[in-house]
HTML snippet that shows the backbone in 3Dmol.js (N, CA, C, O; Angstrom):
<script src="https://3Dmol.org/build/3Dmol-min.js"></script>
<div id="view" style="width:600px;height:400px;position:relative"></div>
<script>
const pdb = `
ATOM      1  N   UNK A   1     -59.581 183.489  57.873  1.00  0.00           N
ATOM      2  CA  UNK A   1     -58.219 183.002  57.761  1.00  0.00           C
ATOM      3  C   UNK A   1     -57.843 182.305  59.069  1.00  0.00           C
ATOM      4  O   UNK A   1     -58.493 182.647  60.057  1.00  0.00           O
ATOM      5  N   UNK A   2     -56.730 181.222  59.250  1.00  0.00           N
ATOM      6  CA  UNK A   2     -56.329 180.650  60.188  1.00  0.00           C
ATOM      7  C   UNK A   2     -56.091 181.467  61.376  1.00  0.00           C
ATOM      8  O   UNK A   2     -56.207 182.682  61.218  1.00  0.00           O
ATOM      9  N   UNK A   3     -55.880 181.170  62.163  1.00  0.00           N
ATOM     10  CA  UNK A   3     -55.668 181.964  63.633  1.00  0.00           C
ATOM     11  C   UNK A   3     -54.395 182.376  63.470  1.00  0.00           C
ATOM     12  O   UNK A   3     -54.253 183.599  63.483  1.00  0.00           O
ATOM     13  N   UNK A   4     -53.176 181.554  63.280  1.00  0.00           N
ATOM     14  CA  UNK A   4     -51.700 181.814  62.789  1.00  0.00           C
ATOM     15  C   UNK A   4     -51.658 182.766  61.902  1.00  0.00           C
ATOM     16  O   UNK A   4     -51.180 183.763  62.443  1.00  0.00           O
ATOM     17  N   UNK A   5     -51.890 182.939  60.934  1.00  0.00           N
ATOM     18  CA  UNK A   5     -51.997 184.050  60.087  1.00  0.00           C
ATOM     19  C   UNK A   5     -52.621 185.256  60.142  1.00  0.00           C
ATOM     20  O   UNK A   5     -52.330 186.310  59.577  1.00  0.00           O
ATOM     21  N   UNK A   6     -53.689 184.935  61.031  1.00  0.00           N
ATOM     22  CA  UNK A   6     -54.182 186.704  61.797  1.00  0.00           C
ATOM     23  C   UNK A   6     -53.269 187.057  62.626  1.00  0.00           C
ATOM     24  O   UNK A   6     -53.110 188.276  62.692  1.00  0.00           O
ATOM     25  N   UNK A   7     -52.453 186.277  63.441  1.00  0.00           N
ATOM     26  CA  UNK A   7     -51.609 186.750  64.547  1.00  0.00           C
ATOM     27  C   UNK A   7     -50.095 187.182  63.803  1.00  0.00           C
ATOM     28  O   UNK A   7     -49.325 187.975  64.343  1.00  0.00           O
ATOM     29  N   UNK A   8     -49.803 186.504  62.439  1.00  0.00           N
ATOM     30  CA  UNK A   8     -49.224 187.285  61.926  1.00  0.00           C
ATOM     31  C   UNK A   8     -49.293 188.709  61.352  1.00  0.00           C
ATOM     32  O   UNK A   8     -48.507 189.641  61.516  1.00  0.00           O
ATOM     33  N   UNK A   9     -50.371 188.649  60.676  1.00  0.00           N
ATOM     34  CA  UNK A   9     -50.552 189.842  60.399  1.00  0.00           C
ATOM     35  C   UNK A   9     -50.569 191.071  61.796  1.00  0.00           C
ATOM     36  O   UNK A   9     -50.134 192.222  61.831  1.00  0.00           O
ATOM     37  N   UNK A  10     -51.106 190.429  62.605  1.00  0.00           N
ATOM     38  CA  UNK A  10     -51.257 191.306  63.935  1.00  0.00           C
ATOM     39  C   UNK A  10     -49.494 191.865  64.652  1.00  0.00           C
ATOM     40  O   UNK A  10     -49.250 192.891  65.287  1.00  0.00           O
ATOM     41  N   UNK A  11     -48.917 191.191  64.402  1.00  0.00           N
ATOM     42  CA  UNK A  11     -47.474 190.949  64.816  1.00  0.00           C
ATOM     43  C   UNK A  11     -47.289 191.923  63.526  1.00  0.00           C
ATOM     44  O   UNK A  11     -47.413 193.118  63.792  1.00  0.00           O
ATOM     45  N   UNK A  12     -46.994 191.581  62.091  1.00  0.00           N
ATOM     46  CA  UNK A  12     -47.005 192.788  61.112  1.00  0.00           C
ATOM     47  C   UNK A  12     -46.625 193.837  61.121  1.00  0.00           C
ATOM     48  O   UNK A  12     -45.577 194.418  60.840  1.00  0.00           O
ATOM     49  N   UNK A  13     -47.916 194.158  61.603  1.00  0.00           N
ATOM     50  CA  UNK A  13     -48.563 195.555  61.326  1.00  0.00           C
ATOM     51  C   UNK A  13     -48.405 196.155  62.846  1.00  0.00           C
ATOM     52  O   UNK A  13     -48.202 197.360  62.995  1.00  0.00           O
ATOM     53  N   UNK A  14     -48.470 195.586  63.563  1.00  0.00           N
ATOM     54  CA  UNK A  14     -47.327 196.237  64.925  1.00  0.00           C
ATOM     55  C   UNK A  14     -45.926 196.647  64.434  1.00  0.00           C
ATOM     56  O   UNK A  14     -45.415 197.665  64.902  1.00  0.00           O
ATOM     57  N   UNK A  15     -45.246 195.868  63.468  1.00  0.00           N
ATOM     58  CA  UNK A  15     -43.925 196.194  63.351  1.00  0.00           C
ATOM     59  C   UNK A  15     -43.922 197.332  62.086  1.00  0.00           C
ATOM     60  O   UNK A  15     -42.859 197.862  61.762  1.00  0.00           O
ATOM     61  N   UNK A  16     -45.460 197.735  61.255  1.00  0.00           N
ATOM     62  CA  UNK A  16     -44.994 198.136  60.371  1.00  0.00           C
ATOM     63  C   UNK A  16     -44.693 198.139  58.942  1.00  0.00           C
ATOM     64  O   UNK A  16     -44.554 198.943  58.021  1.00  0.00           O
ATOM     65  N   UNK A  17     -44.627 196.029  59.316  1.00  0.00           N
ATOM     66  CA  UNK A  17     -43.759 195.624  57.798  1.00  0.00           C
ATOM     67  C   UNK A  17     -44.685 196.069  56.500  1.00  0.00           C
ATOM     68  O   UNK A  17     -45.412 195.075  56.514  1.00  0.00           O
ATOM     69  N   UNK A  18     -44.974 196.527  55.849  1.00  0.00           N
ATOM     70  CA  UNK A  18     -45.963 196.228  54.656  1.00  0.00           C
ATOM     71  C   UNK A  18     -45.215 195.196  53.828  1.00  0.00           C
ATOM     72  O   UNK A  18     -45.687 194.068  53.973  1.00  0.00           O
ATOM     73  N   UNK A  19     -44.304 195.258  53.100  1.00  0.00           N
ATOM     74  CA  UNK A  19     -43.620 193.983  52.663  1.00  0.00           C
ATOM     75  C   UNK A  19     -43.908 192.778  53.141  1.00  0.00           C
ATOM     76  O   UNK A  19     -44.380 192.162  52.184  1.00  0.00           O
ATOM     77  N   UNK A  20     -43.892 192.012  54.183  1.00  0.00           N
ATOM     78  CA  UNK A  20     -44.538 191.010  55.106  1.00  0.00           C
ATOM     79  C   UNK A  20     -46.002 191.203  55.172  1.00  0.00           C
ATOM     80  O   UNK A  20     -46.477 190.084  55.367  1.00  0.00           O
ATOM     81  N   UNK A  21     -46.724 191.878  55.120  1.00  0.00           N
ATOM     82  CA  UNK A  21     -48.013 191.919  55.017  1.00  0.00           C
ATOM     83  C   UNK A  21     -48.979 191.794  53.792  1.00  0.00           C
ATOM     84  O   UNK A  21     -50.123 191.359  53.661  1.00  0.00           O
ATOM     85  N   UNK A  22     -47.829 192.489  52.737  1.00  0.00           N
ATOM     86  CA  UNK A  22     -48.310 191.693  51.273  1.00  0.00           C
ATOM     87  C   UNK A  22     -47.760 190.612  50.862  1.00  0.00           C
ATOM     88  O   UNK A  22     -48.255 190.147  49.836  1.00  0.00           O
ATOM     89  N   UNK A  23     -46.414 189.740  51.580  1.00  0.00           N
ATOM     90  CA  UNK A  23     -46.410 188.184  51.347  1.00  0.00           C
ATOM     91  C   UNK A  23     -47.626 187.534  52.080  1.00  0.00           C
ATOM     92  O   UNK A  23     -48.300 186.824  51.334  1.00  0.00           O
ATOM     93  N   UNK A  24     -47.998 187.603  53.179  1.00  0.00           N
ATOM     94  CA  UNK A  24     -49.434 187.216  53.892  1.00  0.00           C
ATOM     95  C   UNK A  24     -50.087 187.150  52.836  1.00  0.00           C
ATOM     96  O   UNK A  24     -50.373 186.050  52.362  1.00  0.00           O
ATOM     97  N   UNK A  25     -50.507 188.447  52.175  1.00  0.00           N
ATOM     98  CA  UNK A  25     -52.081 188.571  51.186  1.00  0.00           C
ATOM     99  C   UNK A  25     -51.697 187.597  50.162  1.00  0.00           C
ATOM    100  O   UNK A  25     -52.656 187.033  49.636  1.00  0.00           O
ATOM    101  N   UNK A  26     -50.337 187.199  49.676  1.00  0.00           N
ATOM    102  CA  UNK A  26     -50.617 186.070  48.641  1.00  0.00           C
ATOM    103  C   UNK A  26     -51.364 184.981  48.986  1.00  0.00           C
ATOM    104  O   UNK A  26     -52.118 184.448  48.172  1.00  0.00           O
ATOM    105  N   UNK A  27     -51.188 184.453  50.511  1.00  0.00           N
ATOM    106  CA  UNK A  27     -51.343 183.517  50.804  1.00  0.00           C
ATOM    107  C   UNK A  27     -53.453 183.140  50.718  1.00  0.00           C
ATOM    108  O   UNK A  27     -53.979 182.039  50.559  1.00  0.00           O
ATOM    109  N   UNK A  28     -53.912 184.028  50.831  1.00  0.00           N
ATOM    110  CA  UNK A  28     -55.361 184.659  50.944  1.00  0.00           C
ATOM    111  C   UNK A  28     -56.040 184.243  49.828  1.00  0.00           C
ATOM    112  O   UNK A  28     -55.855 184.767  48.729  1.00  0.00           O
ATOM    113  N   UNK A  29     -57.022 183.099  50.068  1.00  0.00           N
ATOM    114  CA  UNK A  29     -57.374 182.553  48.850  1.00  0.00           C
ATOM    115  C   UNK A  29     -58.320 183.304  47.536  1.00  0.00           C
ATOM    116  O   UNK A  29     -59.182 184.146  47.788  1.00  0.00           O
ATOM    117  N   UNK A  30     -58.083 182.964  46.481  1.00  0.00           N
ATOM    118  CA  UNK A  30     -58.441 184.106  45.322  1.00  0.00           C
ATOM    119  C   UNK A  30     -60.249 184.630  46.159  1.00  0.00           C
ATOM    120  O   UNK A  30     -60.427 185.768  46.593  1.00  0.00           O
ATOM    121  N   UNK A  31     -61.125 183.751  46.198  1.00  0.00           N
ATOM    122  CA  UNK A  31     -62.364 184.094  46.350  1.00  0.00           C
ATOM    123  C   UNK A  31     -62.405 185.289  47.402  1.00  0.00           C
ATOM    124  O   UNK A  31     -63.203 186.221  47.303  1.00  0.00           O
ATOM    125  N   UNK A  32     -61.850 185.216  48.001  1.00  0.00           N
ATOM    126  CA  UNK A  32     -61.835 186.512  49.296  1.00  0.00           C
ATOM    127  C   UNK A  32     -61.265 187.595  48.826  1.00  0.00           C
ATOM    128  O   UNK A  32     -60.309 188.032  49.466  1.00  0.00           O
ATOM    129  N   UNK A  33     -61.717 188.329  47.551  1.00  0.00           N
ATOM    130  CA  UNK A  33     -60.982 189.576  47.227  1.00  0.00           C
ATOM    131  C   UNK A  33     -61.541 190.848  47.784  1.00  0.00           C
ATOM    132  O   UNK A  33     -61.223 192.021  47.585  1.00  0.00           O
ATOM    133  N   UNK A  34     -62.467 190.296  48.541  1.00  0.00           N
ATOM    134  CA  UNK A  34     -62.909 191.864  49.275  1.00  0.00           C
ATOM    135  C   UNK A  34     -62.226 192.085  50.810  1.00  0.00           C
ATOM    136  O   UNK A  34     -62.218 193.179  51.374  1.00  0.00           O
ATOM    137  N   UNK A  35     -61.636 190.803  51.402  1.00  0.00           N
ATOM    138  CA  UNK A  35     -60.377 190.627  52.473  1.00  0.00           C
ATOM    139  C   UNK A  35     -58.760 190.947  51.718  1.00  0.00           C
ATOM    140  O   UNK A  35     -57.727 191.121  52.365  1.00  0.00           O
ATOM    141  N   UNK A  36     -58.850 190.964  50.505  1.00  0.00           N
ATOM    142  CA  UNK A  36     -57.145 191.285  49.637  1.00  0.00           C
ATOM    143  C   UNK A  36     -57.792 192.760  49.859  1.00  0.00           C
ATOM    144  O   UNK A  36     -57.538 193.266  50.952  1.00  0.00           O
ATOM    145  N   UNK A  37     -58.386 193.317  49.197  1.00  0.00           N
ATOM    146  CA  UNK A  37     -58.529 194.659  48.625  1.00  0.00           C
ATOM    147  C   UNK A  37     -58.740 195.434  49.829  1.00  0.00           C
ATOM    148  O   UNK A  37     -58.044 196.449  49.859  1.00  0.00           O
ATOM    149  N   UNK A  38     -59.436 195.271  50.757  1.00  0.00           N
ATOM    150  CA  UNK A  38     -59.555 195.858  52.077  1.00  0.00           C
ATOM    151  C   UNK A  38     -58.480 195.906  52.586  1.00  0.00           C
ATOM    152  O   UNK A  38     -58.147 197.086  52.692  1.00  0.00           O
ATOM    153  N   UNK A  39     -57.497 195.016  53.092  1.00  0.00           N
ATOM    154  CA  UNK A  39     -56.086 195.086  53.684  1.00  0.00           C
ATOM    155  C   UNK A  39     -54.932 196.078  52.655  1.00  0.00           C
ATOM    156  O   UNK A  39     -54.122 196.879  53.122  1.00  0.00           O
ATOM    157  N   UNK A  40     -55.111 195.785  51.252  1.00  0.00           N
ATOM    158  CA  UNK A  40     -54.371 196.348  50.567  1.00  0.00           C
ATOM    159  C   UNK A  40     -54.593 197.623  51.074  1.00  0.00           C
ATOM    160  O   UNK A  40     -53.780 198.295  51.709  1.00  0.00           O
ATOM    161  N   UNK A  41     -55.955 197.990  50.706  1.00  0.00           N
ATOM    162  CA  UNK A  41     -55.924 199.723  50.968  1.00  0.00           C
ATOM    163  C   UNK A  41     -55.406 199.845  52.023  1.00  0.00           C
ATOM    164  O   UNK A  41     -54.321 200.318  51.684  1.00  0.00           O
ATOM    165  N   UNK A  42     -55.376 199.745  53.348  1.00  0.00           N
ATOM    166  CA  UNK A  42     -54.999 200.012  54.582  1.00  0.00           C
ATOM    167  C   UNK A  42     -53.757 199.747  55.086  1.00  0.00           C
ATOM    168  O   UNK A  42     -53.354 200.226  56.146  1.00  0.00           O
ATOM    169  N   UNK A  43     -52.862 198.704  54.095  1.00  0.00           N
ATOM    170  CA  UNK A  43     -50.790 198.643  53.869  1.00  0.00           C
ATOM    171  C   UNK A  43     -51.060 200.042  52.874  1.00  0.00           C
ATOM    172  O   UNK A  43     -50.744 201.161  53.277  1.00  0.00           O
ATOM    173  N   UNK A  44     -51.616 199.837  51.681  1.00  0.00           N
ATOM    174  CA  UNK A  44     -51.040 201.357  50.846  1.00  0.00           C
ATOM    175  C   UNK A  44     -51.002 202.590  51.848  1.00  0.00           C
ATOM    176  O   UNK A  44     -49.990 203.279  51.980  1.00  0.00           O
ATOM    177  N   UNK A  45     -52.155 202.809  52.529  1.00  0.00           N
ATOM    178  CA  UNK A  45     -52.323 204.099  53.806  1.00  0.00           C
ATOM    179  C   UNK A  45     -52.100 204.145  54.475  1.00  0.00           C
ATOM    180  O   UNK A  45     -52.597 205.018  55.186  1.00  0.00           O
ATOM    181  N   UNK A  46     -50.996 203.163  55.062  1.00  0.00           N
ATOM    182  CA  UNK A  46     -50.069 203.195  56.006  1.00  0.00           C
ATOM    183  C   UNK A  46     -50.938 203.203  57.287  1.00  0.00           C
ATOM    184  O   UNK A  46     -50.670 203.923  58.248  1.00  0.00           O
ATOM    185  N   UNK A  47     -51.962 202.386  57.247  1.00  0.00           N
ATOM    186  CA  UNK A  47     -52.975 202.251  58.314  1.00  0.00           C
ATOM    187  C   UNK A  47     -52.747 201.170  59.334  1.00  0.00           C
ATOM    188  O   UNK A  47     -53.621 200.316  59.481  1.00  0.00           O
ATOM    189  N   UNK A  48     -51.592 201.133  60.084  1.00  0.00           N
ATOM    190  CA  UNK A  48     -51.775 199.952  60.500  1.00  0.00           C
ATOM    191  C   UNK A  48     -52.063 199.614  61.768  1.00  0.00           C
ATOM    192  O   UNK A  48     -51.936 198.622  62.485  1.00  0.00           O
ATOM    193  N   UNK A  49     -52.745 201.380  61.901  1.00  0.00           N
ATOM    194  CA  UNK A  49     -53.054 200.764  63.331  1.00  0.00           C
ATOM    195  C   UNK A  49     -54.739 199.934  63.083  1.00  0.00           C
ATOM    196  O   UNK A  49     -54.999 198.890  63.682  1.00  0.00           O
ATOM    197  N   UNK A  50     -55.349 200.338  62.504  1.00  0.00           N
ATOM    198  CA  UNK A  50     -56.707 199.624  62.045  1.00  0.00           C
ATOM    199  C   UNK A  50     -56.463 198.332  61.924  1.00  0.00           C
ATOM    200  O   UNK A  50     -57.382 197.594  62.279  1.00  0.00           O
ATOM    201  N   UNK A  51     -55.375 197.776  61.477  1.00  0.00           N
ATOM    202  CA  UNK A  51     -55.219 196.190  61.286  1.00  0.00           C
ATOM    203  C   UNK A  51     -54.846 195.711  62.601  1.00  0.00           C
ATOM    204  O   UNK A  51     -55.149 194.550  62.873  1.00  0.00           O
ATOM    205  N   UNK A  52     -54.170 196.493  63.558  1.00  0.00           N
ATOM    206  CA  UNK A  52     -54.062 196.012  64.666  1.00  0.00           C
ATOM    207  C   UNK A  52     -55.334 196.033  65.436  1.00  0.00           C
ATOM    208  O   UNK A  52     -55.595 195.017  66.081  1.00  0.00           O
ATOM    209  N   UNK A  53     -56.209 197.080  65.471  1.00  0.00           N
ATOM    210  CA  UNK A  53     -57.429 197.194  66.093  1.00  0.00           C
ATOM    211  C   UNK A  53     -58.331 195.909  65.824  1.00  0.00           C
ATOM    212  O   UNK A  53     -58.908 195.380  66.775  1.00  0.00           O
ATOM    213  N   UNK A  54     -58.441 195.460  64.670  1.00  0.00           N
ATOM    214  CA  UNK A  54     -59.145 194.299  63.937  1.00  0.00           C
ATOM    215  C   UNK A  54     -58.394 193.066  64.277  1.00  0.00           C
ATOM    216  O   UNK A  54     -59.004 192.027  64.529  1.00  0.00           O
ATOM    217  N   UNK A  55     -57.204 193.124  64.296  1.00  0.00           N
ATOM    218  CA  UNK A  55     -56.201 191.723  65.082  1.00  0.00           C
ATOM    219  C   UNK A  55     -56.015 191.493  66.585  1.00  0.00           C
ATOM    220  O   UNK A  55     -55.618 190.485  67.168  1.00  0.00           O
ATOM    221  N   UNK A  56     -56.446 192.816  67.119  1.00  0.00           N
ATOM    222  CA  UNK A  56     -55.956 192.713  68.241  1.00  0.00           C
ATOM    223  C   UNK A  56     -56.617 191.341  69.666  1.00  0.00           C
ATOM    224  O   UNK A  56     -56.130 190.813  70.666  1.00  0.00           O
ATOM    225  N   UNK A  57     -57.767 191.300  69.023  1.00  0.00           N
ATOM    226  CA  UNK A  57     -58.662 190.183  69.668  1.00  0.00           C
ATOM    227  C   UNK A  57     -58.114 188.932  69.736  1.00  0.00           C
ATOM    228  O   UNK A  57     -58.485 188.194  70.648  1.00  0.00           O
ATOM    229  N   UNK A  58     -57.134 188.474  68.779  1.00  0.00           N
ATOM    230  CA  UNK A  58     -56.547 187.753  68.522  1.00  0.00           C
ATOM    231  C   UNK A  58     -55.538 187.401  69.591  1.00  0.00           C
ATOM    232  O   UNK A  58     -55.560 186.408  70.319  1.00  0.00           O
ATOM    233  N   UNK A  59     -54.538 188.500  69.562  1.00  0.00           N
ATOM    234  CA  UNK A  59     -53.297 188.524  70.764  1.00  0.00           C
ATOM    235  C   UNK A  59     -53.797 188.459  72.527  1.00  0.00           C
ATOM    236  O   UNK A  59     -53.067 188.013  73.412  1.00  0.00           O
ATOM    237  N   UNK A  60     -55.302 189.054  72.764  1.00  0.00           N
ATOM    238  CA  UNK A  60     -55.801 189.641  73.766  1.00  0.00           C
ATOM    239  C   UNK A  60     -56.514 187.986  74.247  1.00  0.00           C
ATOM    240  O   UNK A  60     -56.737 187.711  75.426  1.00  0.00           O
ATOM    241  N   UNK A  61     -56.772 187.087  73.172  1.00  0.00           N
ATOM    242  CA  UNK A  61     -57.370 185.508  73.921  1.00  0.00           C
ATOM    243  C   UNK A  61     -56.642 184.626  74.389  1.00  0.00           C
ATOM    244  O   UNK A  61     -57.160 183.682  74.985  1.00  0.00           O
ATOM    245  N   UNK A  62     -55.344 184.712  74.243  1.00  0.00           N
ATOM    246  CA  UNK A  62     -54.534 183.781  74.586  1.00  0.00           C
ATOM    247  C   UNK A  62     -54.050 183.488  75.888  1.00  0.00           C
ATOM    248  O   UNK A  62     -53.269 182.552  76.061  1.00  0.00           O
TER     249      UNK A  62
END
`;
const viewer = $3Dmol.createViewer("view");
viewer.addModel(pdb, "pdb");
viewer.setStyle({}, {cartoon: {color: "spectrum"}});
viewer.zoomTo();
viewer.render();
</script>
């Protein structure tokens, strides 16, 4: 996914939002359903620090 959109999600899931994090996953093109279904599980389990761990590379290059 774009760099903008990982750093959203990274921003996210720092705040929490799951709502905002499943408008993101619409955006996620159909073929990548093992990137939908992976994130899903981890907004349903309230996991967000794992999405930050996986985003965090992102915030940390700039």
């Amino acid at each position: 996914m774009p760099l903008e959109w990982t750093e959203k999600l990274n921003h996210f899931a720092s705040m929490g939002s799951d709502d905002e994090i499943f408008q993101l996953l619409k955006q996620v093109p159909q073929e990548n359903t093992a990137l939908i279904t992976a994130l899903t599980d981890l907004v349903e389990n309230f996991r967000f620090d794992i999405i930050i761990d996986l985003t965090k590379h992102i915030e940390s290059s700039k």
